[in-house]
C-alpha positions as CSV (number, residue, x, y, z in Angstrom):
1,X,25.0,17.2,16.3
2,X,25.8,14.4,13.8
3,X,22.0,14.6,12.8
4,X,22.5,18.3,12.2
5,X,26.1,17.8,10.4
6,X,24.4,14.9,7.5
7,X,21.0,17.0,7.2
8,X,24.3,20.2,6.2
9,X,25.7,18.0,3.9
10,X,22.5,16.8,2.2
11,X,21.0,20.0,1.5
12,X,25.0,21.2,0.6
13,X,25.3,18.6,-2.0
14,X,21.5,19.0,-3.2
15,X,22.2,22.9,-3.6
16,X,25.5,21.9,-6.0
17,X,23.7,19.5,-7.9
18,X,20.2,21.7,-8.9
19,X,21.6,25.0,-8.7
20,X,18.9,26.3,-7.0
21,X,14.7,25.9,-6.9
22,X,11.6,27.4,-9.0
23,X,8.3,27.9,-8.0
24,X,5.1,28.8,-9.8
25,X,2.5,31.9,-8.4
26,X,-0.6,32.2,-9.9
27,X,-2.4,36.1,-10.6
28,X,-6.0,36.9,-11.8
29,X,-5.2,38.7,-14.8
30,X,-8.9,39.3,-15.5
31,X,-11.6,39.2,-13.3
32,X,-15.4,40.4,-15.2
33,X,-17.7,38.7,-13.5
34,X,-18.4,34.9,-14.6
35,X,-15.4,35.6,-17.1
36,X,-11.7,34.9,-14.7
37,X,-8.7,34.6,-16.6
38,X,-5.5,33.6,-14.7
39,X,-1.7,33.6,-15.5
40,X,0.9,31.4,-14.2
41,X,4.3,32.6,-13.6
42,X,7.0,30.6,-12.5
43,X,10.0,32.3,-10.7
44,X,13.4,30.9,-10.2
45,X,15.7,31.2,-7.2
46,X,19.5,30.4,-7.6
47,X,21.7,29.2,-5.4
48,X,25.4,30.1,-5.6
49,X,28.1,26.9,-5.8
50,X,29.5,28.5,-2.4
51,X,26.6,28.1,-0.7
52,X,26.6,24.3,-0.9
53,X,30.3,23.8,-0.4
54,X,30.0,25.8,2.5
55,X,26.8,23.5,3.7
56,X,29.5,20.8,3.0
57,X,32.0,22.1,5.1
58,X,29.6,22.9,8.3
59,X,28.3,19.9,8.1
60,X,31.9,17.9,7.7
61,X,32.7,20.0,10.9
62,X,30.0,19.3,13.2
63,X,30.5,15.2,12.3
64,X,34.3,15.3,13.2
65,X,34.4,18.1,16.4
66,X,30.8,16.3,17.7
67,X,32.3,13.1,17.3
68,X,35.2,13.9,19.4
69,X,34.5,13.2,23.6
70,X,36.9,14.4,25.7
């Protein structure tokens, strides 16, 4: 569980800090024989602020109630 609860608050903190992630897709945008032209397009996903505090808090969680032996 504490493995779990750091990797939470890693990937909370790196979703507050970027905002989110981009990646690029490539499409044939002509295709005539030997002639091929292609087009990059790069997309952008965002990730809302309350998805990383909330990564945050999971994680904060599952360190203090897994640390806890009865």
């Amino acid at each position: 569980m504490k493995i779990l609860g750091v990797l939470l608050i890693i990937l909370g903190v790196a979703a507050l800090v970027y905002g989110g992630f981009t990646y690029t897709t490539t499409k044939k945008a002509v295709d005539m024989g030997p002639i091929q032209i292609n087009h990059k397009e790069n997309h952008a996903v965002p990730l809302p602020p309350v998805l990383g505090v909330a990564a945050i808090l999971g994680g904060g969680a599952l360190l203090y109630f897994g640390a806890k032996k009865p």
